[in-house]
N, C-alpha and C positions, 0 to 999 in steps of 0.2 A: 352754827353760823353766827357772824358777831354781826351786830346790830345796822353796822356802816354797809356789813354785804348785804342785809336783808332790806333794809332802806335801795342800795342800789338796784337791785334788782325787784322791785316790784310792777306789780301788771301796772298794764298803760289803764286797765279799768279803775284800777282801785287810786290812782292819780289823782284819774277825772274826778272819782267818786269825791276824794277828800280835797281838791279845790272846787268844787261846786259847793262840799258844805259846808268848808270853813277849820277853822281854829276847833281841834278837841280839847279835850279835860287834858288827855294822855299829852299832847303836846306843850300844852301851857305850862305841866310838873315836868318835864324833861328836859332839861338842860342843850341834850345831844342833839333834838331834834332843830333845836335853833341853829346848830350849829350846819347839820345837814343841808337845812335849806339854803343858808347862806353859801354853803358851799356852791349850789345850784345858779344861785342868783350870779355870784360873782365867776362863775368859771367861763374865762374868754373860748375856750374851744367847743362852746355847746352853743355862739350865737356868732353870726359872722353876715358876711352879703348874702350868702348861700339861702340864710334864714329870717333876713330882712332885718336882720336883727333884733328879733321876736322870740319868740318863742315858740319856734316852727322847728320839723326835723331836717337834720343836717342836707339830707340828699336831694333839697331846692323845690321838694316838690310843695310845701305848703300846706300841709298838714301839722298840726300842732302837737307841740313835743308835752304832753299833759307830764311827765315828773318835773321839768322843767316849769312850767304852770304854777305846777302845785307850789313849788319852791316857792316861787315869787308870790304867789298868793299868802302861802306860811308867814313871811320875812317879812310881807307890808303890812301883814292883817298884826303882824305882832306891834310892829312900828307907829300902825295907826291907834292900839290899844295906849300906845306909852304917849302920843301925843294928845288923846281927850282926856287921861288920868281920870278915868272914871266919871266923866262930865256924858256922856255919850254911851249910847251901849252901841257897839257893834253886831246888826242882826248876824247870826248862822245859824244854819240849816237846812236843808232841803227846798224848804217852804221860803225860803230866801234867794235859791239859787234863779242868775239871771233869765236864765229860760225858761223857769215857771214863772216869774211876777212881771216879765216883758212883754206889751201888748204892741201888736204892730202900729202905728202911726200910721194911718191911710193919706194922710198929706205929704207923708216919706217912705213909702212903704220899702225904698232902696237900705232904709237903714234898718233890717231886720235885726240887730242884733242892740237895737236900742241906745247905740253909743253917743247919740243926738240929747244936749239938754244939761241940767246942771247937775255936777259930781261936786263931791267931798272929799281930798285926796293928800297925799302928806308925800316925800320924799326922804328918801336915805341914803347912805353912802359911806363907806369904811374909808380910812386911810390910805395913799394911796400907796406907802410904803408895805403897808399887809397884804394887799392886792398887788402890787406887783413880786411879791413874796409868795405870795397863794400860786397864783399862776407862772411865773417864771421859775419858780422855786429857788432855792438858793444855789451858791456856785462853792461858799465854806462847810468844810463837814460839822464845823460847832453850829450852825445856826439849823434852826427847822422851817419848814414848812406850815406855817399859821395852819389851823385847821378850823379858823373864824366861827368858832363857837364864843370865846371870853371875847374876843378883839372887840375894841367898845365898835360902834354905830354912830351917827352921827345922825339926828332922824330931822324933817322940818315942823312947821308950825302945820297945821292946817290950812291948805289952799279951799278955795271955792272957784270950781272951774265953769265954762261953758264953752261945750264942745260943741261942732257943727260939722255936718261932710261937707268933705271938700269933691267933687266931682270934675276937676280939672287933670 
């Protein structure tokens, strides 16, 4: 089984597991894996109205697509490594994951999953000529299909956010 099927097909457990704990050893020395994720992050037919444009599964009902997740977890956790260049550690782990170190706010107890308060956060985004290559693919038999592992990245500075519900 080559690595792109074994990547595709993995349990929705082992997903969760590894965007709850973060960035591996095996990921950080694997070229491919960057490549995967990206694959994830950027493919238009895995995110639509259907899925709020999230990272939910396709069939509307609201449940979240954890390889999907994970991807985007992989691509930003790598993104936000290249924007503190070693100023910053990025916690992972278990003992990191949002649902172990989240305490409910009894003055918001609607915001259970802690999204209330200030983050630290970066953005990224490829070419839009790769991505419309990725996903539309090409129409010439000489050209291919980006498989956005090399295609550079484009990442931002570090933001400082405050986020707050909105309850309208």
């Amino acid at each position: 089984m080559t690595f792109a099927l074994r990547e595709e097909n993995r349990p929705e457990s082992a997903c969760r597991l590894h965007a709850l704990y973060g960035l591996t050893m095996r990921e950080r020395l694997d070229p491919r894996s960057r490549g995967m994720a990206r694959r994830k992050v950027y493919n238009w037919r895995l995110t639509s109205e259907d899925t709020d444009h999230g990272p939910f599964a396709l069939d509307g009902s609201g449940r979240v697509n954890w390889s999907l997740l994970e991807g985007a977890c992989s691509a930003i956790s790598r993104n936000f490594e290249l924007c503190v260049d070693g100023r910053l550690a990025m916690p992972h782990g278990m003992a990191y994951a949002i649902p172990h170190r989240t305490l409910i706010d009894p003055t918001v107890p609607e915001d259970w999953a802690g999204a209330q308060g200030s983050w630290l956060g970066t953005y990224a985004f490829i070419d839009y000529s790769d991505l419309l290559a990725f996903n539309a693919g090409t129409s010439l038999p000489s050209e291919r299909r980006p498989d956005l592992t090399d295609e550079p990245e484009a990442c931002g500075a570090l933001l400082r956010m405050e986020t707050k519900l909105d309850n309208s």
